[in-house]
N, C-alpha and C positions, 0 to 999 in steps of 0.2 A: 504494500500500500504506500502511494506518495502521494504526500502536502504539498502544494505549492502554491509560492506567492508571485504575481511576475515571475522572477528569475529566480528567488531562494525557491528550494526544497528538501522537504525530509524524507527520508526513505524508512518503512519498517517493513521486515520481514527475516526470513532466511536469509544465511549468506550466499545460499547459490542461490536465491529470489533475488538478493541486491546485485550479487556477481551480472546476475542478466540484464538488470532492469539499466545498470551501467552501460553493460556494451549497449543495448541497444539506444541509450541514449545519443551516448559517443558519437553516434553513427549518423546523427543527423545534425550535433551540435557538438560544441566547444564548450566541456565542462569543466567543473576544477571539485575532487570530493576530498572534502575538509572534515572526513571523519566523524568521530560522534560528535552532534551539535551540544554546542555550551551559549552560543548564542542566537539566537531568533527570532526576529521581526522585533525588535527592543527586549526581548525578554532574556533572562538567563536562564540555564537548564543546572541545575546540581544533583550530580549520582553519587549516591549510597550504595556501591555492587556488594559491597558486604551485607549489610543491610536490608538492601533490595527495594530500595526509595528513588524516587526522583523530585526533588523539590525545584517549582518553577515562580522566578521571583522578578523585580523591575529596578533595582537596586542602579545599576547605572542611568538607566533613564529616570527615574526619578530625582536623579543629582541634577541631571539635565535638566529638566524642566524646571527645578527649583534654584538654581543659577539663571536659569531665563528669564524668569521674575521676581528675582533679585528676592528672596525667600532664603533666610539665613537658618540654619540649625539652634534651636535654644536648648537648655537643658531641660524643659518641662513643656514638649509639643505635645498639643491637643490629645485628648485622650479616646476623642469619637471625630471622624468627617466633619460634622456640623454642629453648631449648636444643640444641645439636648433640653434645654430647659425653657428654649422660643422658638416658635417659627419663621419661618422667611413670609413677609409679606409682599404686595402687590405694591409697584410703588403709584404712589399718591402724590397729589399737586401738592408743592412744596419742598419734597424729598432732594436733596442733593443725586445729579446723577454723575456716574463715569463714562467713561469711555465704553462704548459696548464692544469695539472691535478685541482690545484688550480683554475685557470680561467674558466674550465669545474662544477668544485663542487659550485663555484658563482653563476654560470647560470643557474643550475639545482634547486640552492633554491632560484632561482627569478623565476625561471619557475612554480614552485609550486603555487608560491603566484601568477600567472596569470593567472591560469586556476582555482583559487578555487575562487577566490573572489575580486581579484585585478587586474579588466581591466584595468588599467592606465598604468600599466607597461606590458601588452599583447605586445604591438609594440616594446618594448625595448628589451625585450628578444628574439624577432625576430632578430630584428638588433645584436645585441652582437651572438646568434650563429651563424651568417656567419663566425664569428671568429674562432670557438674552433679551429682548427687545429694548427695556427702558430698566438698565439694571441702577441701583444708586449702592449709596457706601456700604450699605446695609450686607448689600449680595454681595459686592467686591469681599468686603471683611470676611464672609463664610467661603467662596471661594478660596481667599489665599489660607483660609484656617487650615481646609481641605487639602491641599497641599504641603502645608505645615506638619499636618496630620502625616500624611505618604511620606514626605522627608525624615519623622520621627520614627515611622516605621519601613523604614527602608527595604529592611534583610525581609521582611514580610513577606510570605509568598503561600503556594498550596502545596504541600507534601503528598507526593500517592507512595502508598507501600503498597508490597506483594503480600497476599495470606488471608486468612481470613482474620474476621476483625470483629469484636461487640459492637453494635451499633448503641446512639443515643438512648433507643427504644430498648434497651437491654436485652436483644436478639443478635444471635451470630447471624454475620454478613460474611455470605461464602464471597470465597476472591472472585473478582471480576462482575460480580452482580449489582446492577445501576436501581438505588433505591429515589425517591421523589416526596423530595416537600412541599406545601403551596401551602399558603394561609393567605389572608385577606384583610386589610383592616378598613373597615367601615366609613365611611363620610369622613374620608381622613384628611380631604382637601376644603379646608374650612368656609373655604370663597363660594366652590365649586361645586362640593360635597360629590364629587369623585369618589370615589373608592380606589385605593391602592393593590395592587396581585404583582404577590412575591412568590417565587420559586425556585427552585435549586437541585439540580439532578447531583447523586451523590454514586462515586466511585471511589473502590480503594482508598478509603478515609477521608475522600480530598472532594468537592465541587468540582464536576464538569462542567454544566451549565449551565446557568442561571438568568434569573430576567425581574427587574421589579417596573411596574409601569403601571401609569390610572387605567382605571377601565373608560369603554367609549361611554358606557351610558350610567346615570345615578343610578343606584344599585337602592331597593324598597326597602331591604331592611340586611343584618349581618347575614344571616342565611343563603341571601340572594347573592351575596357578593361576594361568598366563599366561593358558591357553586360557580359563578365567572370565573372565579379565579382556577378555581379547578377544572375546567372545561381549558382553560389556558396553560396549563400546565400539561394536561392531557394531550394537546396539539404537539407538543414539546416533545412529550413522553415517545408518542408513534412516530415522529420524526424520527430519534434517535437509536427506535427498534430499528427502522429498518438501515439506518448507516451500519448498526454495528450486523444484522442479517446480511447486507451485500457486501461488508468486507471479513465477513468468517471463514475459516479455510474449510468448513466441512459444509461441501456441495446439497447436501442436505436439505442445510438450515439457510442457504439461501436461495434454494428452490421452495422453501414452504415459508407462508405467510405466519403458521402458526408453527414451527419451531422453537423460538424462545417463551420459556414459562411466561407468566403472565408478570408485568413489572409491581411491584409494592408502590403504592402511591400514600402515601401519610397525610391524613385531614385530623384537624382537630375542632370540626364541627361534628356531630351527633346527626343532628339534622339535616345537616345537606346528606350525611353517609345514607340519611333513612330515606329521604325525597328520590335517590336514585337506585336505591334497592326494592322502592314500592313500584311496581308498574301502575300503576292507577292515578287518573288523572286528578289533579284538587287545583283548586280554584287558585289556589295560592303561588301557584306554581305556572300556570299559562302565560306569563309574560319570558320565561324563560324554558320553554317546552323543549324548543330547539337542541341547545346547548346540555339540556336533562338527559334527552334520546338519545342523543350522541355519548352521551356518558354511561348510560344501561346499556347501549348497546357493548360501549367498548369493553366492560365489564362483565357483563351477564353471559353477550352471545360472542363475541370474538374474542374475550378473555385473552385479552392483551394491557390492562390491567388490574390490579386488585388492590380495592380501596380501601386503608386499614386505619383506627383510630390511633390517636395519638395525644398524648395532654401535653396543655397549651404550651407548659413552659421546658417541653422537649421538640416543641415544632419549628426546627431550623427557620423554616421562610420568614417564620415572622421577624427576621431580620433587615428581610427584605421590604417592607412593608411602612416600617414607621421608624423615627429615630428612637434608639432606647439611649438609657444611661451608659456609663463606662462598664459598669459591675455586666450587665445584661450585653449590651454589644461585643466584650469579647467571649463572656459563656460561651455565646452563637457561634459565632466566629472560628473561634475554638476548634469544633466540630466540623464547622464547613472548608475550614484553611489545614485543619490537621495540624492547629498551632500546639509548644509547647504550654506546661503550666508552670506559672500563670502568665498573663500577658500583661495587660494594665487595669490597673480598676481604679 
């Protein structure tokens, strides 16, 4: 199997899979193979062969970025993304503004550092681009926090190990099996009364991948906007059965649809787990019928996943969802980065 960006790429496989996929490369281009990668696409790669870890981190590039806007190292950097104890508001007549191009080029190299490797700050750069348009000191100030934050946690990264492993839920997680969290936090957008849906596919100790984002439409009550959330997670879920089905080596399991057991999906609503295990219609429920069916089905009849409860303060997503404190943002954290203990509180 190879990754490729432009002109970088990774190779996995055999050696006589890599031996050939070289020659044939060769043979129509001019390559140069730089061995096991340590670096890619900004990120760093650190192997544990004793071990049997790979930790993937942004440590250079986060100097970088925080040299570009002049963002010095203190001894006591921020101990969450954003503020914990206020919101970011809407700015209003009066507000001091910045520069947006500035505040736009901030957010676009936290954004990077959120989708390659650094969930923690995923919900932060949500919150901060509500802003780009008319940002004032307000959102600047949380911005460079944000950064502040990355700079303090530099080495920060996600650890995957080989074996099997207790999960959060204090069940073995055999090697290689992709578990799923998603929660939801309710009219969490106080302007707008959005709902937020956070999720996190979880491998080998560590976040694959993850998404925190509003939903399109107000959500009627918590229940309704689990179930969003989970219908979002689920699109997630079947996406990544089938990458990991078409690159399996046994012919098998990517000739059959239903190959891989059914994925474990973690909710810690009651209610939504009950709404999609009833087939029966209720009134309560008809504005999101859709999104229901599509969830009975993917569970009931094509059992490709299976939706298991979970208490609240073991459900990773909801990290993804709302700002918590220090003590609460690295518990989470914790679990989804494979950090050691403790971190910060």
């Amino acid at each position: 199997m190879a990754a490729s960006f432009v002109d970088d790429c990774i190779c996995v496989g055999t050696d006589e899979a890599l031996d050939d996929y070289r020659r044939f490369m060769a043979e129509g281009y001019e390559i140069s193979d730089l061995g096991e990668p340590t670096d890619f696409l900004g990120m760093q790669i650190h192997y544990d062969h004793e071990g049997k870890s790979i930790k993937i981190y942004q440590e250079k590039y986060i100097r970088k970025i925080a040299e570009r806007f002049d963002i010095q190292p203190t001894d006591k950097p921020p101990k969450t993304p954003l503020p914990y104890d206020k919101r970011l508001e809407p700015t209003q007549e009066g507000d001091e503004l910045v520069d947006p191009t500035l505040f736009r080029t901030i957010c676009g190299s936290i954004a990077y550092s959120a989708i390659t490797c650094r969930i923690d700050v995923a919900l932060a750069i949500r919150e901060l681009s509500k802003h780009m348009v008319t940002p004032n000191t307000t959102h600047m100030a949380a911005a460079r926090q944000c950064v502040s934050y990355l700079l303090g946690t530099k080495d920060v990264g996600i650890t995957y190990e080989h074996g099997d492993a207790v999960g959060i839920h204090g069940q073995v997680v055999v090697n290689g099996d992709v578990e799923y969290f998603v929660d939801a936090s309710f009219a969490e957008d106080l302007f707008t009364r959005i709902s937020v849906s956070g999720y996190a596919s979880h491998k080998n100790k560590g976040a694959i991948t993850w998404g925190a984002k509003g939903q399109g439409k107000v959500a009627l009550s918590s229940s309704d906007a689990e179930l969003r959330a989970l219908a979002e997670c689920m699109r997630e879920c079947n996406w990544l059965r089938k990458l990991m089905r078409e690159t399996h080596d046994d012919p098998a399991v990517r000739s059959s649809e239903r190959a891989l057991p059914a994925s474990k999906v973690f909710e810690d609503n009651r209610s939504v787990i009950k709404w999609v295990e009833n087939p029966c219609a209720h009134s309560r429920v008809k504005h999101i019928d859709v999104p229901l069916k599509a969830l009975r089905q993917s569970w009931t009849e094509d059992q490709e996943i299976d939706i298991i409860f979970i208490e609240t303060h073991k459900q990773l997503g909801d990290a993804l969802t709302k700002t918590l404190t220090p003590t609460k943002h690295w518990g989470l954290f914790k679990s989804l980065m494979n950090l050691p203990i403790p971190m910060q509180a």
